[in-house]
C-alpha positions in Angstrom: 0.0 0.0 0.0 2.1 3.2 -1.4 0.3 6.4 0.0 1.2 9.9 -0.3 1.4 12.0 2.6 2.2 14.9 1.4 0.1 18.1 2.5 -1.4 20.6 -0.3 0.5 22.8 -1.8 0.1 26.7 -1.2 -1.2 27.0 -5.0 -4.2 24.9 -3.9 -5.0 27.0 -0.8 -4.2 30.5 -1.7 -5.6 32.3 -4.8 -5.2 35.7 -6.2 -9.2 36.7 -6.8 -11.1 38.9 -9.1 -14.4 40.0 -9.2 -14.7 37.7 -12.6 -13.5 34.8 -10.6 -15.4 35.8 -6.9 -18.1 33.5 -7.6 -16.4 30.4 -7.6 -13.0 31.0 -5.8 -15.5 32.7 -2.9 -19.0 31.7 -3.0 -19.0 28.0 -4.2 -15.9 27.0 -2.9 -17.4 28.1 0.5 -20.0 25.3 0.2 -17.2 22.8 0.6 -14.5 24.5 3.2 -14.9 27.8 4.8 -12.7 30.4 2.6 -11.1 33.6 4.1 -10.8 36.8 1.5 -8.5 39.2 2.3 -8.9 42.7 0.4 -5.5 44.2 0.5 -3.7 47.0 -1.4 -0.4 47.7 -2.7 0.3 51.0 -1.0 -1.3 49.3 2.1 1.3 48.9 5.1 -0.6 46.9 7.6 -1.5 45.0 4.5 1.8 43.7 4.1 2.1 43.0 8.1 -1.0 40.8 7.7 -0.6 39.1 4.5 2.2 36.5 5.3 1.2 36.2 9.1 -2.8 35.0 7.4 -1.1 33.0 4.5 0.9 31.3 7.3 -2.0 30.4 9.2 -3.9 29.2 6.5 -1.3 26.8 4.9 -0.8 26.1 8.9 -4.6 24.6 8.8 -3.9 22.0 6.0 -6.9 22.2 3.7 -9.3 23.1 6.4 -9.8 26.7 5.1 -8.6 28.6 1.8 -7.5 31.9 1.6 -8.3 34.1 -1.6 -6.7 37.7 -1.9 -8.1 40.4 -3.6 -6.9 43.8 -4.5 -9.2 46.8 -3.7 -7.8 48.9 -6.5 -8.4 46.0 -9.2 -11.6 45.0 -7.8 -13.5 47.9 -6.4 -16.8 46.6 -7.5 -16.9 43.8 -4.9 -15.5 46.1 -2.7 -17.9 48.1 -2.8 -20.6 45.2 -2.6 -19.1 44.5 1.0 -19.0 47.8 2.3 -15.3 47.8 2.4 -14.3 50.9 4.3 -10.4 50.4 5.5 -8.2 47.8 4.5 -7.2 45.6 5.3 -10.5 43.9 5.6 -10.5 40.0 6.2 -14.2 38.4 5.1 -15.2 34.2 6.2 -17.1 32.6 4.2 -19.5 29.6 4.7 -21.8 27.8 2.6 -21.8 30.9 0.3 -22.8 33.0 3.0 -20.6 35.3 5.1 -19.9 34.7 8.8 -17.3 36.5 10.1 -14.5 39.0 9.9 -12.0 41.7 11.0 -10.3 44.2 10.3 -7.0 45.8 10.9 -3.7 43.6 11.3 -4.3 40.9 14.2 -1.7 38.7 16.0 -1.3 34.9 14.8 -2.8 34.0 18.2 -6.0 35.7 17.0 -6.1 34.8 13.2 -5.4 30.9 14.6 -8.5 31.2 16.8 -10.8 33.1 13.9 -9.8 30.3 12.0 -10.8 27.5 14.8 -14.3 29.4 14.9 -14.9 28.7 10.9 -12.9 25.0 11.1 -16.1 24.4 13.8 -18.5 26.3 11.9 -18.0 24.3 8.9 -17.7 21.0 10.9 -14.8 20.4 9.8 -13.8 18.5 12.9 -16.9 16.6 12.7 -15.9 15.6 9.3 -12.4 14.3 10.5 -13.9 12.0 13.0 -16.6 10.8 10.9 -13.9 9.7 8.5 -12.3 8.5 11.1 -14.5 6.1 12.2 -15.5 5.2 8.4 -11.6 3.9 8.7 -11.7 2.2 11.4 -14.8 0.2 10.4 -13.3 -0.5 7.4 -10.2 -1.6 8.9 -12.3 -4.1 11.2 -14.0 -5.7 7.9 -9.9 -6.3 6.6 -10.7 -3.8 3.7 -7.3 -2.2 4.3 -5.9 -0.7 0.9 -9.1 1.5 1.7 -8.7 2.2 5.8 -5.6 3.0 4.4 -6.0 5.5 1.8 -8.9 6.8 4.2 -6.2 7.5 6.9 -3.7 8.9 4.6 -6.3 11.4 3.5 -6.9 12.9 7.0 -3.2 12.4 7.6 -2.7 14.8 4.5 -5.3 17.5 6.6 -3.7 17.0 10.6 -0.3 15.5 9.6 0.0 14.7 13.4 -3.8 13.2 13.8 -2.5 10.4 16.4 -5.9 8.3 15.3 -4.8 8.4 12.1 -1.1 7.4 12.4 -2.4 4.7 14.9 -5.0 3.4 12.2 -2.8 4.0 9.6 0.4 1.9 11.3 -2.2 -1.1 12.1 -3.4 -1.1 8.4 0.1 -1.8 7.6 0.6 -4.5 10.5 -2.6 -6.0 9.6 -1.2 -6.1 6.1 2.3 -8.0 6.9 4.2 -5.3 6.4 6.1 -4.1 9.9 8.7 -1.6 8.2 6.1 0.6 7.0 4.2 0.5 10.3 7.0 2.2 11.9 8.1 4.7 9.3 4.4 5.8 9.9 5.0 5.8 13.9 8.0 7.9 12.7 5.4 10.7 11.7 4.6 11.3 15.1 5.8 14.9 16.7 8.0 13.9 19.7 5.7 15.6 22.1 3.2 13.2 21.0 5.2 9.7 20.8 4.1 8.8 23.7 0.3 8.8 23.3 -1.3 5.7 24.2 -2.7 4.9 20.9 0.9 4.8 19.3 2.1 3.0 22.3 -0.4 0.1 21.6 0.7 0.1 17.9 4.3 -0.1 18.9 3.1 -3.3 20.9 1.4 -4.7 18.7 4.5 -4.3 16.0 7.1 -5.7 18.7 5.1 -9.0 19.4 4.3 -9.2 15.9 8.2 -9.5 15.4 8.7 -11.8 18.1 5.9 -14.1 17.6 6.3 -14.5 13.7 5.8 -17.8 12.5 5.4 -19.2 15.7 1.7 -19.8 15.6 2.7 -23.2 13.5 4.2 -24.7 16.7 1.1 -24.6 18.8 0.5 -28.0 19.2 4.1 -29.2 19.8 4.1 -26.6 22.4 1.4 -27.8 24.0 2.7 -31.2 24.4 5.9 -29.9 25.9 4.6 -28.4 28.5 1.7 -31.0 29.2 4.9 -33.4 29.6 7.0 -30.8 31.5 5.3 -28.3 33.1 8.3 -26.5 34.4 9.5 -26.5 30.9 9.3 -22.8 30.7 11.0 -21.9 27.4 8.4 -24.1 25.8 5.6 -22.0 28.1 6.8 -19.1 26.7 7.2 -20.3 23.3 3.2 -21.3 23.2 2.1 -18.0 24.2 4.2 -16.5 22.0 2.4 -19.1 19.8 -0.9 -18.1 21.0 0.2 -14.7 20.1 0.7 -15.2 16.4 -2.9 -16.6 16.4 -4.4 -13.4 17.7 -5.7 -15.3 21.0 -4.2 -12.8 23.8 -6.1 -14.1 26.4 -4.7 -17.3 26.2 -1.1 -15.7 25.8 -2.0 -13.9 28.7 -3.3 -16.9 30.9 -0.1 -18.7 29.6 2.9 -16.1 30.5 0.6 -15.5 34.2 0.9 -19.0 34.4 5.0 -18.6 33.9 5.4 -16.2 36.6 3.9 -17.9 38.6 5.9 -20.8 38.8 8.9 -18.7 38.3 8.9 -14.6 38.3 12.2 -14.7 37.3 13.1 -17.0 34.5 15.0 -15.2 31.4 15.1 -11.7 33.3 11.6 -11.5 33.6 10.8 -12.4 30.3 7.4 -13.3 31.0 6.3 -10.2 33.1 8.0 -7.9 30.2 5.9 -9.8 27.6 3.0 -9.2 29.2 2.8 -5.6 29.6 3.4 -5.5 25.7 0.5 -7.6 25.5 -1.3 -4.7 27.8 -0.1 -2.0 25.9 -1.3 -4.0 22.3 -4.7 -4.1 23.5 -5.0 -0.8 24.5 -6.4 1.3 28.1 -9.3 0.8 27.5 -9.5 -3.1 27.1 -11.2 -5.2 29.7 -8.6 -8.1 28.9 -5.8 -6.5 29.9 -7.4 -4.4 32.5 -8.4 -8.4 34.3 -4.7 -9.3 33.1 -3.2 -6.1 35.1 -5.0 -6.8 38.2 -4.2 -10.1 37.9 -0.2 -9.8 37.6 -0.3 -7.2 40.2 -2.1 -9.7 42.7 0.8 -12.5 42.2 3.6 -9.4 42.1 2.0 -8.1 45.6 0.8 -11.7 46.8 
């Protein structure tokens, strides 16, 4: 699955308007993402102040809003059809209606939050988690060249969307292919490496690498340690087994079972491969919530 991540370009976001063009670059492109206009003028010195700070913020947002700039002196018709009095004059457009506005140059903390009002306007939030949901169910049915390109797509919009690298790295493990999984846990801003949803994916990518190919040996496994029960390589071979066949709560049962004839074979090997086990599944999962309480029980017994 080859996706491309890469976020639009300014050319896509930014437009140079006219009053011949107003109607489409303005109006109907409002009906599918809110669009700022900015009526500027060359002679205008706060319009220079506020041009690259707005142009910043709006390739900032990543597609959520568009920016079209028109000159006053070009265009004084649609000036004059929006009561422009000073410039610079900054117009929001939504659904082909206006919404909101300012004028005079504003800091980037205020243009960032007049551009969070028309992101939640629009519902451009709601949009992302709708899709992200439509991703995750695909995901779930094992269409992944779809969850996929579905998470790619949002990825393209909030580059550091931790759902999205989360569901996007599991499409990949789900797929066989553990490289690309984490080159997309690689995305992730450092501040946000440590999320819980990327720390279940990272999991779920280190027991995939230990358990590969191991779900074949189940039932030879089994045997061993039917025969030997203090065989514990081959106890921790079978959950590693049990691993590979997506059954965690019998890996889990199986590695409890380990520690608690012997806490510290290998280093601990069996208390370290359950907590990756844990993290796999997630906070939230009643599995490894029981499996938690469980090894703390023997650890404080």
């Amino acid at each position: 699955m080859e996706l491309n991540l890469a976020p639009q370009g300014k050319t896509d976001l930014i437009k140079e308007g006219t009053e011949a063009t107003f109607m489409a670059d303005v109006i109907e492109a409002s009906r599918e993402v809110p669009v700022i206009v900015d009526f500027w003028a060359t002679w205008c010195g706060p319009c220079k102040s506020l041009g690259p700070v707005l142009e910043k913020a709006v390739t900032d947002a990543r597609g959520k809003v568009r920016l079209v700039k028109i000159d006053v002196d070009q265009n004084q018709r649609i000036a004059a059809q929006l009561q422009v009095q000073s410039i610079p004059a900054v117009f929001a457009f939504v659904n082909g209606q206006p919404v909101d506005g300012f004028m005079g140059a504003q800091q980037p903390s205020q243009i960032k939050a007049f551009i969070d009002r028309l992101v939640q306007m629009s519902g451009g939030d709601a949009g992302l988690e709708e899709a992200l949901a439509a991703a995750e169910e695909m995901l779930e049915e094992g269409a992944l060249a779809d969850a996929a390109q579905t998470f790619g797509a949002i990825l393209g919009e909030e580059p550091d969307n931790v759902a999205a690298l989360s569901g996007l790295a599991r499409a990949y493990i789900a797929a066989g292919d553990l490289v690309k999984a984490r080159d997309v846990l690689d995305l992730a801003p450092p501040e946000k490496a440590g999320d819980p949803a990327l720390a279940s994916v990272r999991a779920k990518i280190e027991l995939a690498e230990a358990s590969a190919g191991a779900a074949s040996a189940e039932g030879g496994l089994r045997e061993a340690v039917e025969k030997d029960p203090n065989d514990h390589k081959a106890r921790y071979d079978l959950a590693l087994a049990l691993v590979a066949k997506g059954d965690s709560a019998g890996a889990i049962d199986t590695l409890l079972e380990l520690f608690r004839r012997d806490r510290e074979w290998n280093e601990g090997a069996a208390k370290e491969q359950l907590f990756k086990i844990f993290d796999s599944l997630g906070p939230k999962s009643e599995l490894a919530q029981k499996g938690r309480r469980r090894l703390s029980s023997m650890i404080f017994a």
